[in-house]
C-alpha positions as CSV (number, residue, x, y, z in Angstrom):
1,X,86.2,-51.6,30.2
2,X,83.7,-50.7,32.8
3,X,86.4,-49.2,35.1
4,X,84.5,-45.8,35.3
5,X,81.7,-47.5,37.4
6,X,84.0,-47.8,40.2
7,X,84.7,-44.4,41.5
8,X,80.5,-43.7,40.7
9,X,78.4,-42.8,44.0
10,X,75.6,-44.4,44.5
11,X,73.6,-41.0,43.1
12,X,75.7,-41.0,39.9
13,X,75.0,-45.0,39.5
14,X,71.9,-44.4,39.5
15,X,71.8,-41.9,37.1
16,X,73.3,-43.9,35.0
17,X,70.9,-46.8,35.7
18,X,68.0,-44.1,34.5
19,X,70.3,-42.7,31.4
20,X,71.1,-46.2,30.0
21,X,67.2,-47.8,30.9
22,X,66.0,-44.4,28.9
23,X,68.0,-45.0,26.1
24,X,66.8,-48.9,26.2
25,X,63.3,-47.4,26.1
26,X,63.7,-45.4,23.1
27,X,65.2,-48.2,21.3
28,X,62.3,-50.5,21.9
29,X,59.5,-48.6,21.8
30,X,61.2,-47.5,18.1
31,X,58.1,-48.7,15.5
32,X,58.0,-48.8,11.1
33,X,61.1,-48.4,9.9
34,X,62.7,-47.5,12.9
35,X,63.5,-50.7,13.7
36,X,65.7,-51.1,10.6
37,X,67.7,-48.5,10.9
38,X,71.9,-48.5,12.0
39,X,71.8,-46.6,16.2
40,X,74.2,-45.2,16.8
41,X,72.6,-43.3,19.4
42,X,71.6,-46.7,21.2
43,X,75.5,-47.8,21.4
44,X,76.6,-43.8,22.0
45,X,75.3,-44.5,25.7
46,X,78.2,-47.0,26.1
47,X,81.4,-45.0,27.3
48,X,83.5,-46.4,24.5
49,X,83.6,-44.9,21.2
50,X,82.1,-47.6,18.5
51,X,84.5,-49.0,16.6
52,X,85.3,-47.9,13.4
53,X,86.1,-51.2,11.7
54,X,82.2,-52.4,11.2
55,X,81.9,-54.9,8.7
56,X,78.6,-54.4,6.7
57,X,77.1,-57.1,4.5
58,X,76.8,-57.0,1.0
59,X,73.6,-56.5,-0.5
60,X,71.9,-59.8,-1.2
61,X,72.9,-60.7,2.0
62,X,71.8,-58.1,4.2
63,X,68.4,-58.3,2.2
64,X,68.0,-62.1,3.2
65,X,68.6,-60.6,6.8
66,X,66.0,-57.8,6.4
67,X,63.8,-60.8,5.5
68,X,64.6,-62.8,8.4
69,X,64.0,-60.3,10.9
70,X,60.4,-59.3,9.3
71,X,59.6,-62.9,9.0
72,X,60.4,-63.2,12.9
73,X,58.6,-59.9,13.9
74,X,55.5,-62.0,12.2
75,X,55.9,-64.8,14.4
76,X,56.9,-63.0,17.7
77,X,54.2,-60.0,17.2
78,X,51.6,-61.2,14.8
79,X,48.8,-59.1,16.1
80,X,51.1,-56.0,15.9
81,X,49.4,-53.2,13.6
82,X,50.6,-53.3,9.9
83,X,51.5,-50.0,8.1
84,X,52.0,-49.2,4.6
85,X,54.3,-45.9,5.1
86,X,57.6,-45.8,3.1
87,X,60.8,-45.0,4.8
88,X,61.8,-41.6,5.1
């Protein structure tokens, strides 16, 4: 899967390093309603295509996971500021 690393220089490794890393950043420094969103510009970094065969769960249960993750965001970043915006 990772084959292409092997005939990288040392230069083009790490350029790749700094590509993947910004792409990382982007991700985590998403905020609001970001952080809910599908990203597919996240896993476009990967050299693969993404699969098309995604499973996506039906609506009560992706809501209970919506739920989850806020729930955890309150005990992992429970000083982070609150916002009221709507998604886009």
């Amino acid at each position: 899967m990772d084959d292409d690393l092997q005939g990288m220089t040392r230069e083009e490794l790490e350029n790749e390093v700094r590509r993947l890393r910004q792409g990382i950043r982007e991700h985590r420094d998403s905020s609001g309603h970001q952080l809910c969103w599908h990203h597919p510009a996240l896993w476009g970094l990967l050299p693969e295509p993404m699969r098309s065969d995604i499973k996506v769960p039906q609506w009560p249960q992706f809501m209970r996971g919506c739920v989850r993750y806020r729930q955890s965001l309150d005990q992992e970043l429970p000083s982070a500021e609150r916002i009221e915006d709507e998604a886009p």
